[in-house]
C-alpha positions as CSV (number, residue, x, y, z in Angstrom):
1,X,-102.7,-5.4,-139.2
2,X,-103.6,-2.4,-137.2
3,X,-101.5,-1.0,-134.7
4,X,-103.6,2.0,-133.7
5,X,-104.0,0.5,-130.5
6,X,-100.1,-0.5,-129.6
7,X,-98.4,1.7,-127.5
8,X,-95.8,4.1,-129.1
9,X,-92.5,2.9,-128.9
10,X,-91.0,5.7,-131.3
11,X,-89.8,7.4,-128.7
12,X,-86.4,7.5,-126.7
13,X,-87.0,5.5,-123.1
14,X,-87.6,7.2,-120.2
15,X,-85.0,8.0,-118.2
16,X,-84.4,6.4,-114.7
17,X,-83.6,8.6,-112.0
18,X,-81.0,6.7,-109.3
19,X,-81.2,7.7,-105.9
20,X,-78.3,7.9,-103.3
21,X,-76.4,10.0,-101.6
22,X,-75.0,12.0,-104.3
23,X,-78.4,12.9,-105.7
24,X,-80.2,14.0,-102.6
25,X,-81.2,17.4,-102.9
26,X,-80.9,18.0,-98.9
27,X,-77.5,17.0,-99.2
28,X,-74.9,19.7,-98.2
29,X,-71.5,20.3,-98.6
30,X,-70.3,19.6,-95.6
31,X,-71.7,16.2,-95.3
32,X,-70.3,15.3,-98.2
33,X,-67.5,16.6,-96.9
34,X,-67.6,14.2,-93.6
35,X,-68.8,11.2,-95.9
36,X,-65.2,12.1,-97.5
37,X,-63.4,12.8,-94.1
38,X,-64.5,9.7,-92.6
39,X,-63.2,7.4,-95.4
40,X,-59.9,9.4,-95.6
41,X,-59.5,8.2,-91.9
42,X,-60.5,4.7,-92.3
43,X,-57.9,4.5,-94.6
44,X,-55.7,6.2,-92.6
45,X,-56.4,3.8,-90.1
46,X,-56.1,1.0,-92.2
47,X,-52.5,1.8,-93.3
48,X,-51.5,3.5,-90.5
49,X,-52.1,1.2,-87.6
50,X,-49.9,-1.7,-88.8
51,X,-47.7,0.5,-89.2
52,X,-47.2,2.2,-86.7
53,X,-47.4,-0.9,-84.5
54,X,-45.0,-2.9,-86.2
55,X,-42.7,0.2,-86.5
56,X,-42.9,1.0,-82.6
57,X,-42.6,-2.8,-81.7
58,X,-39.3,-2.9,-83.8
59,X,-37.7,0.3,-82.6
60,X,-38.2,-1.3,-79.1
61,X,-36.9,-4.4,-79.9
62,X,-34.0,-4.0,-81.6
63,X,-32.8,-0.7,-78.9
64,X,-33.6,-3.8,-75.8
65,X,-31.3,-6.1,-77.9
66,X,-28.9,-3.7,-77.9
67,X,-29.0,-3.5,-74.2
68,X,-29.1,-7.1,-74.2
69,X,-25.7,-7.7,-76.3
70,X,-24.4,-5.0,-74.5
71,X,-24.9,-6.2,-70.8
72,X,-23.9,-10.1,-72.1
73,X,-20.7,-8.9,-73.2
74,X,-20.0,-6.3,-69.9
75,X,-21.4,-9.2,-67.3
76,X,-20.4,-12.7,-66.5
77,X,-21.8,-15.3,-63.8
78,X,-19.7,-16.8,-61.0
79,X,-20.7,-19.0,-58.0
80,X,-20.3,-17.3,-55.0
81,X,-20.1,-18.7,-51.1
82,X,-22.1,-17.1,-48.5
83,X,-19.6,-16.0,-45.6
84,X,-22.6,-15.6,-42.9
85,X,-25.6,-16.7,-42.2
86,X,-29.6,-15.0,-43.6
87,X,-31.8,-14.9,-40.5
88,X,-35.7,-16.4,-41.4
89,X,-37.9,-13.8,-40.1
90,X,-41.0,-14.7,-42.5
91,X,-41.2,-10.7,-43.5
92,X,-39.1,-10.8,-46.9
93,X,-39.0,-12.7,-49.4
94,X,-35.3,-11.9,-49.9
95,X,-32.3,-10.6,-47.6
96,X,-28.8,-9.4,-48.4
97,X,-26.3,-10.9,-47.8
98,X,-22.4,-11.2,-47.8
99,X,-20.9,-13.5,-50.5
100,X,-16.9,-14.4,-51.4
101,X,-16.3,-15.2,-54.6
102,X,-13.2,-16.3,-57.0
103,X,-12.4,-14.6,-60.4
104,X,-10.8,-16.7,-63.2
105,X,-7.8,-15.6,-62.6
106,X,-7.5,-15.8,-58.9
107,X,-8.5,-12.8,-57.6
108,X,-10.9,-13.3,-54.1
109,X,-13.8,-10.6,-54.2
110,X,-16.4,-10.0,-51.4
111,X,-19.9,-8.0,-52.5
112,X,-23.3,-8.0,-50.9
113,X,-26.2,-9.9,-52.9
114,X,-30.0,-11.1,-52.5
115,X,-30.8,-14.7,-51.0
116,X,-33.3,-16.6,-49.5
117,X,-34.2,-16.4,-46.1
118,X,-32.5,-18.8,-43.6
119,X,-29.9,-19.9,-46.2
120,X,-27.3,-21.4,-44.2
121,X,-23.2,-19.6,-44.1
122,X,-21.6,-21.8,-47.1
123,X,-24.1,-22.0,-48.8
124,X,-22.9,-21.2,-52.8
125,X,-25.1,-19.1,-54.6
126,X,-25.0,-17.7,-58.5
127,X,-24.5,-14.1,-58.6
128,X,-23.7,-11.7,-62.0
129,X,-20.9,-9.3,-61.7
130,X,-19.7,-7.0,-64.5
131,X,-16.3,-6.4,-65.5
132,X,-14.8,-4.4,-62.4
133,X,-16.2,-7.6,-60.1
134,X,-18.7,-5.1,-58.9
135,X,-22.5,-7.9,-58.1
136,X,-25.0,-6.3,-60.7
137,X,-28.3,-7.6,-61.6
138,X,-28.8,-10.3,-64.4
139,X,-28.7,-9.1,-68.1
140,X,-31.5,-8.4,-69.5
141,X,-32.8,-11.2,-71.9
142,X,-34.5,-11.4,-75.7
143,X,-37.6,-12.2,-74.2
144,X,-37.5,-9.5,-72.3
145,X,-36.9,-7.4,-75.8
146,X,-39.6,-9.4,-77.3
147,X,-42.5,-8.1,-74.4
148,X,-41.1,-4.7,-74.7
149,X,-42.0,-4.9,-78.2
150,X,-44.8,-5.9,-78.1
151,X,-46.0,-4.0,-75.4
152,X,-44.9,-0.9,-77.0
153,X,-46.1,-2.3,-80.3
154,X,-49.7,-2.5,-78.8
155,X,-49.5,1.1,-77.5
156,X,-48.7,2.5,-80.5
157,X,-51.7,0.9,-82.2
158,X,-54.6,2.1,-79.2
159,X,-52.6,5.6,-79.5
160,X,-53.4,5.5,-83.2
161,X,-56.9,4.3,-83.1
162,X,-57.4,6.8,-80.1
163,X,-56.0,9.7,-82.3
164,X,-58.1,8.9,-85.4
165,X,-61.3,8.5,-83.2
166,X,-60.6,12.2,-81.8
167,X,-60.0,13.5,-84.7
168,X,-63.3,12.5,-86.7
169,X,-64.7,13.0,-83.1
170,X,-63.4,16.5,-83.1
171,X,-64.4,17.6,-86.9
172,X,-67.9,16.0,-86.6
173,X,-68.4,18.5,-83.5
174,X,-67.1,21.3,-85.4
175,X,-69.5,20.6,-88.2
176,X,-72.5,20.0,-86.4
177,X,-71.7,23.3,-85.2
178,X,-71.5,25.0,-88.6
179,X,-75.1,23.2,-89.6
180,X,-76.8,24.9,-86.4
181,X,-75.6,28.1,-87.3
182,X,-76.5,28.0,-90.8
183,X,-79.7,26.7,-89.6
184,X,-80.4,29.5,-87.2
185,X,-79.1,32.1,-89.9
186,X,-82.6,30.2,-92.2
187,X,-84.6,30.2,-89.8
188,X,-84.4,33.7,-89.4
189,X,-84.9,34.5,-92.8
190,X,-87.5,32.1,-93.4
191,X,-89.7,32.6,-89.9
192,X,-90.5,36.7,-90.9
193,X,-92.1,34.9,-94.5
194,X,-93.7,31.2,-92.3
195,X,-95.7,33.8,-89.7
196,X,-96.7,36.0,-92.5
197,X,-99.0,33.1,-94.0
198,X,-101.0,32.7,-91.1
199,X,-101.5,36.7,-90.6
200,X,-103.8,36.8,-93.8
């Protein structure tokens, strides 16, 4: 059987040429050099951002529970009397006020603390006093350390993501200005030889 009209097949195949990004002749070095950047902070981003969120959250935590065990051990909570009466004059929302008080062991102490308007001379009241039977505000809590760690947590993240986006931000800029410069530097090698054509 003839085979004068197959095809030849002796050959090697050709080859295929794949496009992309690598390939592309107009391709310079400094975008692949962004195409590189730019992943390097995504991953940088990726890692980093937990990180640095759960890091900052903890470090806030556990230096508020410190202030909470701290001020639990240093403060107590007594019930106090009031020894006058708090006017009502429908401005504030709280009024000092004199209170009399009774330690454990005996000891009668007077202070000044916040109370409701127009609450009546007699009247008991809770108050927090530290160890000297000074009144002093109420201890901080875990929950407070919980939304301080958080909060912090969450500002450590946005400052992250903010510093990452000003950073690719700030090398694309500086790139795009090394392209126009090169391209001004061709076009002024290449415009002499374009204007020469049309001369002729």
């Amino acid at each position: 059987m003839s085979t004068s009209g197959s095809p030849n097949t002796s050959g090697p195949p050709p080859r295929k040429h794949h496009g992309g990004a690598r390939s592309n002749p107009l391709r310079r070095p400094s975008d692949r050099f962004e195409s590189w950047f730019r992943r390097f902070l995504m991953i940088v981003l990726v890692v980093g951002l937990p990180l640095a969120a759960i890091g900052a959250g903890l470090t806030a935590y556990e230096s508020t529970m410190r202030t909470v065990h701290a001020q639990n051990a240093q403060r107590h909570e007594v019930t106090a009397r009031l020894t006058s009466s708090v006017a009502d004059d429908g401005e504030a929302t709280r009024q000092p006020a004199q209170v009399r008080w009774a330690e454990e062991n005996g000891t009668v102490r007077t202070g000044t603390t916040l109370v409701k308007p127009g609450t009546p001379q007699g009247a008991t009241v809770r108050i927090w006093v530290d160890r000297d039977g000074t009144v002093t505000d109420r201890p901080v809590t875990a929950a407070t350390a919980w939304s301080n760690g958080c909060f912090l947590g969450g500002m450590a993240a946005i400052g992250m993501f903010i510093g990452v986006y000003a950073v690719r931000a700030g090398v694309g800029l500086a790139l795009d200005r090394r392209r126009y410069a090169q391209w001004d530097a061709e076009w002024d090698l290449l415009e002499p030889r374009w204007s020469e054509r049309f001369r002729h």
